[in-house]
Every structure is written in structure tokens, then in C-alpha cells.
Backbone bond lengths (Angstrom), bond angles and torsions (degrees), N, CA, C in turn:
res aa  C-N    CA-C-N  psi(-1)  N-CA   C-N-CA  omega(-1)  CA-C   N-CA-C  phi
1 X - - - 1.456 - - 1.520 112.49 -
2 X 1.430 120.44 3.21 1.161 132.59 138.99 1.114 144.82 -14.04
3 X 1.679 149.33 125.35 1.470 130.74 -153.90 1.847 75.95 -159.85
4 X 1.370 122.45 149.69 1.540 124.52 161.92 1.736 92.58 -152.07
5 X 1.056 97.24 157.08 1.672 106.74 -173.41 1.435 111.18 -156.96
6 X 1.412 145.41 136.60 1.535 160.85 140.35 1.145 106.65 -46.20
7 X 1.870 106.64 111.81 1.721 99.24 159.63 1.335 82.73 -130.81
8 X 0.899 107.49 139.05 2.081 125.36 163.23 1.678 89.34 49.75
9 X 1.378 107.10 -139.97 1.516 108.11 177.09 1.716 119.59 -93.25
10 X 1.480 110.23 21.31 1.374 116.13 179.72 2.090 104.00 -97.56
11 X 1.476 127.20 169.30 0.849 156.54 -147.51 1.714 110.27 -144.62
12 X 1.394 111.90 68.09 1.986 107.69 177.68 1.646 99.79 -59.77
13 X 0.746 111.61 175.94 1.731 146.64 -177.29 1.384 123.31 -149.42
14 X 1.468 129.47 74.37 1.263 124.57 -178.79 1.783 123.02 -96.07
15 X 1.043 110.20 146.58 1.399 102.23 152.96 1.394 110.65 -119.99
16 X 1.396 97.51 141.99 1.316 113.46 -153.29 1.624 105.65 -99.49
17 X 1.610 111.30 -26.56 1.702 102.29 157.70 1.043 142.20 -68.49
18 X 1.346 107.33 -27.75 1.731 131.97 165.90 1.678 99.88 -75.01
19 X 1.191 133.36 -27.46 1.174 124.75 -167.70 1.976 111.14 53.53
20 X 1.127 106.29 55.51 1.402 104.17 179.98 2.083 90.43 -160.11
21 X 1.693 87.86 145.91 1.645 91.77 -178.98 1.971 101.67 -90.04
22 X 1.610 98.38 157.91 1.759 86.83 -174.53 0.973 97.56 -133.81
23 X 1.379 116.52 20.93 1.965 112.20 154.42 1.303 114.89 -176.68
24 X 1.123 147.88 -177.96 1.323 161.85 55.12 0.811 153.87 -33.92
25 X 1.659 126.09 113.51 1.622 113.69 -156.35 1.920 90.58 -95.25
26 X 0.824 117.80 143.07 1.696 108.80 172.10 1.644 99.27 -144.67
27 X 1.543 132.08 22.24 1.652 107.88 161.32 1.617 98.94 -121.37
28 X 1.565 117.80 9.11 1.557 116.31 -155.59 1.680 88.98 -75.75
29 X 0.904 136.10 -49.17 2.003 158.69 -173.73 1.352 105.10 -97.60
30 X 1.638 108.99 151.12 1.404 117.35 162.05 1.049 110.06 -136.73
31 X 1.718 133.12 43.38 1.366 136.29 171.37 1.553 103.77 -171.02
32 X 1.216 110.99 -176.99 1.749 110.15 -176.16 1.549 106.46 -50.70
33 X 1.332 92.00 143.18 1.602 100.04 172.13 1.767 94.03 -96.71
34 X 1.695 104.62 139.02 1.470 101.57 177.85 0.968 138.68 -137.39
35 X 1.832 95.30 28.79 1.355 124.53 -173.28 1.632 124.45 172.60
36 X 1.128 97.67 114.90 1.970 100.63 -177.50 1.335 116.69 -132.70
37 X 1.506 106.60 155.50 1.158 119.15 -153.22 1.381 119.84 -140.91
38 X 1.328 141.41 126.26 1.814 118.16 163.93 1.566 113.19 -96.09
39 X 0.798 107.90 129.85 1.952 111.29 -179.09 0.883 76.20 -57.78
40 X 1.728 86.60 136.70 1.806 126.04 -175.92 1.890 113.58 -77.93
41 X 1.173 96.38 -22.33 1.883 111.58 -179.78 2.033 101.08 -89.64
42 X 1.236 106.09 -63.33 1.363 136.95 -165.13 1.945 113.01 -86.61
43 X 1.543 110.93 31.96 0.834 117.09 -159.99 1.917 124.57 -42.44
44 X 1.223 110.82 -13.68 1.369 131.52 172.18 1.932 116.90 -69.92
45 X 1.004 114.05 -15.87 1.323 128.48 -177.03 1.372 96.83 -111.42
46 X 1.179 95.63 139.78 2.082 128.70 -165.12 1.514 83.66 -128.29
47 X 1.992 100.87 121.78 1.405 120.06 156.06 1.544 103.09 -125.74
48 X 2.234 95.97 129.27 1.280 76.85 -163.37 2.102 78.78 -133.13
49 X 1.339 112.37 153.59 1.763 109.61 -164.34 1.584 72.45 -124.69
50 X 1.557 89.98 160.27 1.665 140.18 -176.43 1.049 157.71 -96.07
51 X 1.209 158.58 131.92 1.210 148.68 165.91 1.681 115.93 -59.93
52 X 1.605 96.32 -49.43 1.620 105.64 164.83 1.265 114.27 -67.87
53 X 0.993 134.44 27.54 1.660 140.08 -177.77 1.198 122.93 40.99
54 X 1.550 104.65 50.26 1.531 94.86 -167.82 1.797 79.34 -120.20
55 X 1.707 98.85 169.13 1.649 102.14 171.74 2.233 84.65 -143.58
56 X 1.168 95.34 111.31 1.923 123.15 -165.97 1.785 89.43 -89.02
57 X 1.436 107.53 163.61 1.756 99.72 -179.36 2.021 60.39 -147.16
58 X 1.373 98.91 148.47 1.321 120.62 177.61 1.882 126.50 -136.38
59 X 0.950 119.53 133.18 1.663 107.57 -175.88 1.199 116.26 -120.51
60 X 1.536 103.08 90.82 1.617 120.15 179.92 1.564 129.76 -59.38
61 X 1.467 95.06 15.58 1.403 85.40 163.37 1.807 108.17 -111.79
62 X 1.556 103.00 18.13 1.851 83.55 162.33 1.893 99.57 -119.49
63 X 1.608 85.68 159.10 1.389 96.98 179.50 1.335 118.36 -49.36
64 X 1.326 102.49 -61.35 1.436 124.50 -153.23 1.992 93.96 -80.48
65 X 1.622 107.79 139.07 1.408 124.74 161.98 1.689 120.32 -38.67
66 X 1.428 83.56 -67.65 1.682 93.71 -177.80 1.707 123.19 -59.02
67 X 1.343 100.82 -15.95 1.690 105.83 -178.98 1.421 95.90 -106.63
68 X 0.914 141.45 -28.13 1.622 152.84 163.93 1.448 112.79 -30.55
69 X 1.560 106.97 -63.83 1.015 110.39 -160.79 1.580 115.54 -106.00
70 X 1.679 103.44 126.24 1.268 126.88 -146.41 1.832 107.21 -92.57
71 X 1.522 117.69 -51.21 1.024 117.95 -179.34 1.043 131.07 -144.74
72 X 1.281 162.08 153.26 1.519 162.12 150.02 1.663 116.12 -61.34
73 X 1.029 124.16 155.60 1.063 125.07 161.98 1.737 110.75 -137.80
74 X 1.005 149.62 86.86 1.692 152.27 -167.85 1.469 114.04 -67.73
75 X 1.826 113.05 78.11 1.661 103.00 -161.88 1.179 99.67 -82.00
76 X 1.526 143.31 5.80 1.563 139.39 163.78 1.715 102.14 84.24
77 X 1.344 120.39 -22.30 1.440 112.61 162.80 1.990 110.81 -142.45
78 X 1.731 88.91 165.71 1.398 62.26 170.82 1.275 166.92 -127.87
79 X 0.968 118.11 170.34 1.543 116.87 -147.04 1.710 117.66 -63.16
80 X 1.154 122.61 119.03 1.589 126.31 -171.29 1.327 111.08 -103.06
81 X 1.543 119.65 -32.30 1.659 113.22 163.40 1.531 106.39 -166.97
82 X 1.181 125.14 162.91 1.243 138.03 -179.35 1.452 119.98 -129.29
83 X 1.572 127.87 172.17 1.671 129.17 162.82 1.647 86.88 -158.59
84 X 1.639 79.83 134.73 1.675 102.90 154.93 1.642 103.78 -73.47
85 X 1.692 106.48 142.36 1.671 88.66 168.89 2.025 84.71 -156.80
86 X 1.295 91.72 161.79 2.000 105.78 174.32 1.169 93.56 128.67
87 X 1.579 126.64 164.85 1.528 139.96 157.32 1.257 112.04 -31.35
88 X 1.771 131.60 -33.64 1.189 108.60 174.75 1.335 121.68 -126.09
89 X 1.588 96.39 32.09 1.742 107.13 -157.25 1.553 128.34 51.81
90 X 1.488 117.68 31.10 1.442 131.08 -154.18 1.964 88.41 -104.44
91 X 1.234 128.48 14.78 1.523 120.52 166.22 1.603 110.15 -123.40
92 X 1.126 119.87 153.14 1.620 96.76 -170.23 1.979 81.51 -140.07
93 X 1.257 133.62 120.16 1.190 156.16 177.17 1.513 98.58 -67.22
94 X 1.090 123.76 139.22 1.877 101.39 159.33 1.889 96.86 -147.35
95 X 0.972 113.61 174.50 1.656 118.58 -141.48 1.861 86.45 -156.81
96 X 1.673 103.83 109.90 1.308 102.08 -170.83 1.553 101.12 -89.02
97 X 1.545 130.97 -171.12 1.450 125.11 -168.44 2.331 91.94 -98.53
98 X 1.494 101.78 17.76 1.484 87.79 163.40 1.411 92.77 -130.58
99 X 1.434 120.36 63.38 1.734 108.77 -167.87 1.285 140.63 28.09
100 X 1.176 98.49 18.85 1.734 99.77 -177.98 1.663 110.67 -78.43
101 X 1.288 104.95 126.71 2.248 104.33 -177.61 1.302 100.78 -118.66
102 X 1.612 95.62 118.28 1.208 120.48 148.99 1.534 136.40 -88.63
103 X 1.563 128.72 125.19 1.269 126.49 -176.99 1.353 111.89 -88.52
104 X 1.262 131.93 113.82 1.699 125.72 168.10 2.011 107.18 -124.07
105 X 1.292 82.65 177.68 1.584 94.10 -155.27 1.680 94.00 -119.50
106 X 1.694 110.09 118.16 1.357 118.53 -155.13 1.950 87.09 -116.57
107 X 1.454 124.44 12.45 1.391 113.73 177.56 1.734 117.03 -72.99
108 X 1.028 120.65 173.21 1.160 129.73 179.67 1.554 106.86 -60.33
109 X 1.541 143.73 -48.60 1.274 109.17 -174.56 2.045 89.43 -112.14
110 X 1.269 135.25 53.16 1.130 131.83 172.24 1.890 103.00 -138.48
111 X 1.164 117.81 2.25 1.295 104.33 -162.68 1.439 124.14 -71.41
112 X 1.363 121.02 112.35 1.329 132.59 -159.91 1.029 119.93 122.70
113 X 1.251 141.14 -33.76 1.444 160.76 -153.72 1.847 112.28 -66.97
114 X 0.860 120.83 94.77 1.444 135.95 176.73 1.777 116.63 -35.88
115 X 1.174 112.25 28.58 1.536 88.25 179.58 1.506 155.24 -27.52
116 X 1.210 84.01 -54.02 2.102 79.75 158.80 1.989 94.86 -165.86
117 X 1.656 95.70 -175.84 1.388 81.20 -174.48 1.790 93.17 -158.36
118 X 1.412 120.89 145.68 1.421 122.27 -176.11 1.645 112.09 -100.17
119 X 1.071 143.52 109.49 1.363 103.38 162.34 1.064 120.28 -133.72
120 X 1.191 140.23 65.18 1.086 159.83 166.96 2.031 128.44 -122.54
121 X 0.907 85.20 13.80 1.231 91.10 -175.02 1.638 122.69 -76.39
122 X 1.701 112.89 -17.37 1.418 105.08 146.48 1.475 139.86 -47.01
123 X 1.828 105.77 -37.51 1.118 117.50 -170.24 1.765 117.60 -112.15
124 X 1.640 88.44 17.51 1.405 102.60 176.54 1.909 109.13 -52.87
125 X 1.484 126.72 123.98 1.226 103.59 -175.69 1.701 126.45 -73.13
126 X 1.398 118.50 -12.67 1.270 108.94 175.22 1.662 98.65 -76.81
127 X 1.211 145.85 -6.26 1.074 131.91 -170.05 2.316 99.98 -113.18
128 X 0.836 102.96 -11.43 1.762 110.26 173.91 1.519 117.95 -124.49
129 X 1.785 112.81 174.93 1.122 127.92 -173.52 1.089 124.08 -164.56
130 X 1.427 134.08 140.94 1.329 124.46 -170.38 1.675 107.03 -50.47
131 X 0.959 140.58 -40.53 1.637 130.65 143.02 1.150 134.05 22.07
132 X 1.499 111.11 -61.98 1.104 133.12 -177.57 1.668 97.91 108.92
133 X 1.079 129.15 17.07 1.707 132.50 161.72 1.408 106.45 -47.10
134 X 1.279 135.47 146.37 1.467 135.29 159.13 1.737 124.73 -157.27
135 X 1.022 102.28 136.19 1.759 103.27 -174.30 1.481 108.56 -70.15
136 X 1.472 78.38 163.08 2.043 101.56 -175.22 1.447 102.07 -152.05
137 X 1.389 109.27 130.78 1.613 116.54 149.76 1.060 125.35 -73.40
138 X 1.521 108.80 127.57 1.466 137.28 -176.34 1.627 95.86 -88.23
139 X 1.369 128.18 -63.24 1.550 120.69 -178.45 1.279 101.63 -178.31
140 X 1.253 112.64 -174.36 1.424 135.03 -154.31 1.545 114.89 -119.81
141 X 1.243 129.01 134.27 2.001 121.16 168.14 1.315 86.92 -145.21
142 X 1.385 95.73 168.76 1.318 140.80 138.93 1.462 146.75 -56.47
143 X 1.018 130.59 112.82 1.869 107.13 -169.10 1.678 70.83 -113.63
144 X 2.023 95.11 149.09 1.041 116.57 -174.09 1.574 94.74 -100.47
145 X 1.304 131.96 -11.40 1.717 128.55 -169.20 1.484 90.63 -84.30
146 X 1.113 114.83 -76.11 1.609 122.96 -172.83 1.952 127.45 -44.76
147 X 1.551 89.09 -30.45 1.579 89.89 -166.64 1.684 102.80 79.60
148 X 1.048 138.18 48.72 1.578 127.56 -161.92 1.903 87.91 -156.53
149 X 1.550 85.58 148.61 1.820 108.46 152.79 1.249 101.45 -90.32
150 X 1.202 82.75 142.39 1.753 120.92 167.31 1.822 118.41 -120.37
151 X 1.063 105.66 164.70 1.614 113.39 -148.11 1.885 100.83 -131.00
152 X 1.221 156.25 113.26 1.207 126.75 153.03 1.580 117.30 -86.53
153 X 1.213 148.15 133.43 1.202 140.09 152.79 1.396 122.99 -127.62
154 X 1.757 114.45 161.30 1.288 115.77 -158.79 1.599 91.75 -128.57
155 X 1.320 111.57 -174.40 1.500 135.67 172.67 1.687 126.74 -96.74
156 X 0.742 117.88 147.02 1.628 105.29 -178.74 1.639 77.13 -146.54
157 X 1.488 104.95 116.52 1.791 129.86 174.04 1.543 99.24 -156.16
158 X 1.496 77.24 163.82 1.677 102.58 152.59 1.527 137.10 -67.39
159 X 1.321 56.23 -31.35 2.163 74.90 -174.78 2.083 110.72 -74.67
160 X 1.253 104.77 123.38 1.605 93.97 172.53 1.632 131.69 -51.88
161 X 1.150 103.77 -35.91 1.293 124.98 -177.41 1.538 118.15 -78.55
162 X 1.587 135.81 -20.25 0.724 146.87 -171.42 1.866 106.14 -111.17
163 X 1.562 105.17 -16.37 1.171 119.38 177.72 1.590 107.67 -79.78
164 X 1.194 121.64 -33.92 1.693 150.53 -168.29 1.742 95.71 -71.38
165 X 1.185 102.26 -20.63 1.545 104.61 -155.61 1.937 98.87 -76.21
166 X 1.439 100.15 130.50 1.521 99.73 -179.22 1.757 94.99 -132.37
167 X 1.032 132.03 148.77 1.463 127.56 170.84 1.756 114.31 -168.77
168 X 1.595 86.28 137.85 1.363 89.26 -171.46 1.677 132.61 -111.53
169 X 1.156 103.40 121.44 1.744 112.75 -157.26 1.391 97.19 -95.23
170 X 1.968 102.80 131.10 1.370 126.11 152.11 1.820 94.74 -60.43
171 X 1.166 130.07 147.73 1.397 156.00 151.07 1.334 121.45 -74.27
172 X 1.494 120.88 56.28 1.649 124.74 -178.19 0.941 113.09 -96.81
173 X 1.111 127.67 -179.23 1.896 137.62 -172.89 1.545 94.59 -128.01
174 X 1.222 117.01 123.09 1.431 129.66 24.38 1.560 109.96 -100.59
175 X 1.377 125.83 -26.67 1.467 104.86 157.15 1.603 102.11 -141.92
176 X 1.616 118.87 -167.83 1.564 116.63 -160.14 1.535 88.63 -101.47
177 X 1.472 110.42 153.22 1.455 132.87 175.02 1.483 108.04 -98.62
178 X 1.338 121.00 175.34 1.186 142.39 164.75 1.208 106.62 -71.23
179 X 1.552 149.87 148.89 1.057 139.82 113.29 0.992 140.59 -86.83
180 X 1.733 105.74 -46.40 1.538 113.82 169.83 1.390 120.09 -149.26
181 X 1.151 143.83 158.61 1.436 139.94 -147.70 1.687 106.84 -133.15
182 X 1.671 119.55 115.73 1.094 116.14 -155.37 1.656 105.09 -108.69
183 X 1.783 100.84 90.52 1.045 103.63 -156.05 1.521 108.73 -147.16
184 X 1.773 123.73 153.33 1.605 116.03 -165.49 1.710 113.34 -52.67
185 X 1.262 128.66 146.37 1.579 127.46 165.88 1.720 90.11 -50.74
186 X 1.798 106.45 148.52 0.880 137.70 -165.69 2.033 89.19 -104.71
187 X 1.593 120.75 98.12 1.085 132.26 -156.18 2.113 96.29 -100.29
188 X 1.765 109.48 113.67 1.780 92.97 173.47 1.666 92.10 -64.22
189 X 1.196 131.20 -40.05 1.615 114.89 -169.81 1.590 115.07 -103.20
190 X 1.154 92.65 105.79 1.482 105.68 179.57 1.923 110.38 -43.56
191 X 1.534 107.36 -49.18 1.655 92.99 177.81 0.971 118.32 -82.14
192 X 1.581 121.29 32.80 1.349 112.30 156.58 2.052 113.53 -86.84
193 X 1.717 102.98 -29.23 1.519 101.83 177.29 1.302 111.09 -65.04
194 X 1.474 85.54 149.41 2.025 100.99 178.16 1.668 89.74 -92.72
195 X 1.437 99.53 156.28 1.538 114.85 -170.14 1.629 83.40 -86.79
196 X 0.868 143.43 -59.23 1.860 144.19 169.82 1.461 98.86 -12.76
197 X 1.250 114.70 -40.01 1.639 98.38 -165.33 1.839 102.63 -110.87
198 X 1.432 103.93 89.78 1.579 122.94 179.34 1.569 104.71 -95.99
199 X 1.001 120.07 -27.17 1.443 114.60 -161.91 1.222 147.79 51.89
200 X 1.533 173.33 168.01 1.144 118.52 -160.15 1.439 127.39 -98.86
201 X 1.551 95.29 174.62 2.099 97.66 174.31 1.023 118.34 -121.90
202 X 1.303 117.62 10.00 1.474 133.31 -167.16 1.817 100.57 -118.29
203 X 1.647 110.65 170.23 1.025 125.86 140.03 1.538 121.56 -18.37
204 X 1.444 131.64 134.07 1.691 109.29 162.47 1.615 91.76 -122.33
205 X 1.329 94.34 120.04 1.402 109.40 158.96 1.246 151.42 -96.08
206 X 1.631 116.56 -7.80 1.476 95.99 144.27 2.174 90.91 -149.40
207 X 1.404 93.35 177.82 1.447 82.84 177.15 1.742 102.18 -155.66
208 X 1.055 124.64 144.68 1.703 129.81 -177.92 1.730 101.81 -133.88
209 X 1.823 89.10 153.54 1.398 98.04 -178.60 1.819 99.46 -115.53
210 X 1.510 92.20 149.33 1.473 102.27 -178.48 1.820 113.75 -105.77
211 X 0.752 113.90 -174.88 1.301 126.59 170.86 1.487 112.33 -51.10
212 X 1.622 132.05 133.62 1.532 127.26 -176.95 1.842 106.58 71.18
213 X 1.559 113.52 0.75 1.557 92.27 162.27 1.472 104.53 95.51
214 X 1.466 116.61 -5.38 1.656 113.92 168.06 1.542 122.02 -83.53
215 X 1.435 108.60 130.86 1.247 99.10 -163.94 1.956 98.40 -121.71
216 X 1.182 97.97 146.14 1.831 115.84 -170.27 1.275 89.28 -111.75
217 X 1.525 124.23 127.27 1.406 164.49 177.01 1.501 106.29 -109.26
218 X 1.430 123.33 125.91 1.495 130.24 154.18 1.504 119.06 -119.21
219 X 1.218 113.82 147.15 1.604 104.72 178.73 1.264 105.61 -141.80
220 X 1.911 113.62 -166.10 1.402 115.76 177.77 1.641 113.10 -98.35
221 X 1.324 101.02 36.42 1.770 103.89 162.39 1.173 115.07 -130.56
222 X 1.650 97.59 32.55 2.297 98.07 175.53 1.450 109.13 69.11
223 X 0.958 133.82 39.18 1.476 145.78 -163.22 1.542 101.75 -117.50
224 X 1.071 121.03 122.25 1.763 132.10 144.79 1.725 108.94 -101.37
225 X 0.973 103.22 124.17 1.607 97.52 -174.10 1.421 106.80 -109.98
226 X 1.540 144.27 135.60 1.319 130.79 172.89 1.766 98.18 -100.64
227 X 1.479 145.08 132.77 1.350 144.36 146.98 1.575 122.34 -99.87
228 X 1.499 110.75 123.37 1.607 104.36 173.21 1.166 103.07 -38.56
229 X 1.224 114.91 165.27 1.634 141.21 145.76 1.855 107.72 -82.33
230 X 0.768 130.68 -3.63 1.579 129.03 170.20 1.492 103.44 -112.52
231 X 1.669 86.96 118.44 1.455 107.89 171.65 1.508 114.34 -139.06
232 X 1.511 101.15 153.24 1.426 115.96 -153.10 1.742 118.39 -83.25
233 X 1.670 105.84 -4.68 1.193 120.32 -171.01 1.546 113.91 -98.53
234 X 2.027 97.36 -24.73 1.578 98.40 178.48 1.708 109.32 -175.02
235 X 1.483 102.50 148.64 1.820 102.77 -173.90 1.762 110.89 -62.37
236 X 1.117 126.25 124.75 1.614 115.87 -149.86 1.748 80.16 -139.39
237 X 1.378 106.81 138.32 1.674 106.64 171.26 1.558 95.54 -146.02
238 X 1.378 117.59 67.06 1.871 112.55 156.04 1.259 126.65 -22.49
239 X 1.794 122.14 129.22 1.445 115.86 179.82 1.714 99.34 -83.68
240 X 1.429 114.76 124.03 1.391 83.05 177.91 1.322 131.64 -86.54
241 X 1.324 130.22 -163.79 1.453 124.39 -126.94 1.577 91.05 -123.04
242 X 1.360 114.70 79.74 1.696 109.50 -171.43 1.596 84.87 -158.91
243 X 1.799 93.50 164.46 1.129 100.13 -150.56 2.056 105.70 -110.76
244 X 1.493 96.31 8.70 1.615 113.26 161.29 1.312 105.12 -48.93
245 X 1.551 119.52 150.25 1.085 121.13 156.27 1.396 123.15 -87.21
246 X 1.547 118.91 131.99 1.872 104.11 -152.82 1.848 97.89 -112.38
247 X 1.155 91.68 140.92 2.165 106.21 178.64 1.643 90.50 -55.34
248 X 1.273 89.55 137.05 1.189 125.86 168.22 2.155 114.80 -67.93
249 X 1.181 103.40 -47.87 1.341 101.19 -179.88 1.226 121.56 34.64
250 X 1.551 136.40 -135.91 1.259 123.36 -158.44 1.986 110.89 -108.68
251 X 1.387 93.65 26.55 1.042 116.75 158.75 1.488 135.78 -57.86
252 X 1.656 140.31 106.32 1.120 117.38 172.88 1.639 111.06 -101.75
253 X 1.347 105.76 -171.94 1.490 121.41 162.53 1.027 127.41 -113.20
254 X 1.493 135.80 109.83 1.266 143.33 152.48 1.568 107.42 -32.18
255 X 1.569 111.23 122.97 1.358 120.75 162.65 1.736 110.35 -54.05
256 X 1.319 117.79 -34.46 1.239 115.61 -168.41 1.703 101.31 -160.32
257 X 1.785 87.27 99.06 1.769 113.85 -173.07 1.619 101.48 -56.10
258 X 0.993 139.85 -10.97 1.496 122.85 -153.15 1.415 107.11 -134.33
């Protein structure tokens, strides 16, 4: 019954059954807050990322700020959005406001811990062009087959076709690959496509995976996009993007997703 929200560099605290707010954090940040979160397992803990580049882990069940607040995280730029992702949500991805992704390790004896980090993904070349085309992260998953992060990113061009461009990167070292490309079937008879299925032309700004690996895309051309989870380039199983805690089953964990 929880509610947290970004105003300037402060942190509200609502409850939303009481209809009354039950705090404000205002010394945790010293610039826009630009993204908050409750761990999806640990629903009592508030993760909230920065303008000051910080990503704060907070424990809303004490009154007071200073006892509240549990940890730092120093992402070196700043931070525009984040996702917890793994079997226990124990990795937390974060996505700076020049796309740069950093992997750190938010478990009980790793918290803070730098795992690896991308930054190049503006000038990734399937995603740019002498043009002036350049990539952007849309968001972050999990594949449940691999044990691995996954990456979505798009294009921001002139060009339509290069704008259309969605593709989705395994997160390996020394840098992330393609796996699969979230994009219309390639039709020999054109009147067989429905005009309904344009895909986008805009910006995509955020995107979540559901249950079975389907993932919903929104952008800045009024677009809801639905994409299978079956793709022809590779076996792909998205954790989806909810804040249940999910059975473990015959699931393991990679010591090191990327």
C-alpha cells in the first residue's frame, strides 16, 4: 500500500490506504531524483537513482532518514533509471542519462560490487551512423535459459528504418552481442501485412516483459507494441518484469550474469 515518488532532489513516502504521506527523505540526494523503486523480493526497501549519480537503498520502515538509509551505491554518472533483475533480484542494472550500463551486485554479502560495465552503446555501430544516428537503452531483463542480462536498445535517427531498429543484447565481456531483433516479419507479399502492425517510429521509452517471454514496448509515437518471446535467432526466456517474488525451480544462478 506503498506509493514513493521524485520531486526535485527530495523522496515522498506515501501510503496510499491511509491516504496520507509518512515522510520525506530530503538529505539522501542532492539533485533530481530520476527514478524509484521498491525491491521486487524485499518490498520494504526503497531504491531510488540520481542526478548526483548516486543509486541510495533505503528502509522504509524507520522513521527517521539517517537510520533509513542503508547504502550508497557511486554510479560515477547520472543515473536516469535502473531494474533489479536475477532469481532473487540480487543484480541491479542502472542506465546513466548518456546510456552508459553498469552491472552491480545488490545481494547481501556483494552489495555495491561493480560487476561489469558497457559504455558504448551510443556508438555501438549497428545502433549509429555517420548521420549522426545514435543508440539508447530502452531497459534491462533477465533471460531465465541462460542465467544472463539482457539489454533492449533502439536508434534515435533520421532515417525511418534505422529508427524501427530495436535489438536485443546478451551482456558479455568484452562487449554485448545481438541476440535477437524486435522487429515486423519480413512479408514476400506485401498484401498480406496489416497496416495495424507499423511498429515503431518514434523514440521507445520504456518496455516490460510478461509472462512466456512477451515483451510490451511504448514510445514517443503513441505506440504500445506487443513482441513474441520466440525468436528465430535464439532460445530467449525473459524474467518478467513484476515485483512477485518468483520460485526458483530448476532454475540456477550464474555467479557472473554477463
Amino acid at each position: 500500500n506503498a506509493l514513493a515518488c521524485g520531486a526535485a532532489e527530495k523522496v515522498h513516502l506515501f501510503d496510499i490506504a491511509a491516504g496520507k504521506r509518512l515522510t520525506i527523505y530530503k538529505e539522501t540526494h542532492t539533485d533530481t531524483v530520476n527514478h524509484v523503486r521498491f525491491h521486487p523480493v524485499d518490498t520494504t526497501k526503497l531504491m531510488t537513482g540520481s542526478v548526483d549519480s548516486l543509486v541510495a537503498l533505503l528502509n522504509t520502515n524507520e522513521a527517521k532518514e539517517d537510520q533509513a538509509l542503508l547504502a550508497i551505491i557511486p554510479n560515477e554518472e547520472c543515473v536516469e533509471s535502473f531494474e533489479c533483475v536475477g532469481p532473487n533480484r540480487d543484480i541491479l542494472c542502472s542506465v546513466s542519462t548518456t546510456d552508459q550500463v553498469r552491472i552491480w551486485g545488490i545481494g547481501q554479502h556483494d552489495f555495491g560490487s561493480r560487476k561489469a560495465e558497457f559504455l558504448g552503446m551510443r556508438q555501438h555501430p549497428l545502433l549509429s551512423d555517420s548521420e549522426g544516428a545514435h543508440g539508447y537503452v530502452v531497459s534491462t531483463f533477465y533471460d531465465e535459459i541462460s542465467s544472463q542480462v539482457f539489454l533492449l536498445a533502439g536508434c534515435n535517427s533520421e532515417d525511418e528504418a534505422m529508427r524501427q531498429r530495436l535489438l536485443l543484447f546478451r551482456v558479455g565481456l568484452p562487449e554485448p552481442e545481438v541476440v535477437a531483433s524486435l522487429s515486423l516479419p519480413k512479408l514476400e507479399d506485401q498484401h498480406e501485412a496489416n497496416p495495424l502492425l507499423s511498429g515503431h517510429t518514434g523514440m521507445v521509452r520504456s518496455a516490460v516483459s510478461l509472462p512466456g517471454g512477451v515483451v510490451f514496448t511504448s514510445g514517443e509515437d503513441g505506440l504500445i507494441c506487443c513482441w513474441s518471446g520466440q525468436h528465430e535467432e535464439a532460445s530467449i526466456g525473459l524474467e518478467p518484469s513484476n515485483y512477485a517474488a518468483r520460485k526458483q525451480g530448476r532454475l540456477t544462478e550464474r555467479s557472473t550474469p554477463y
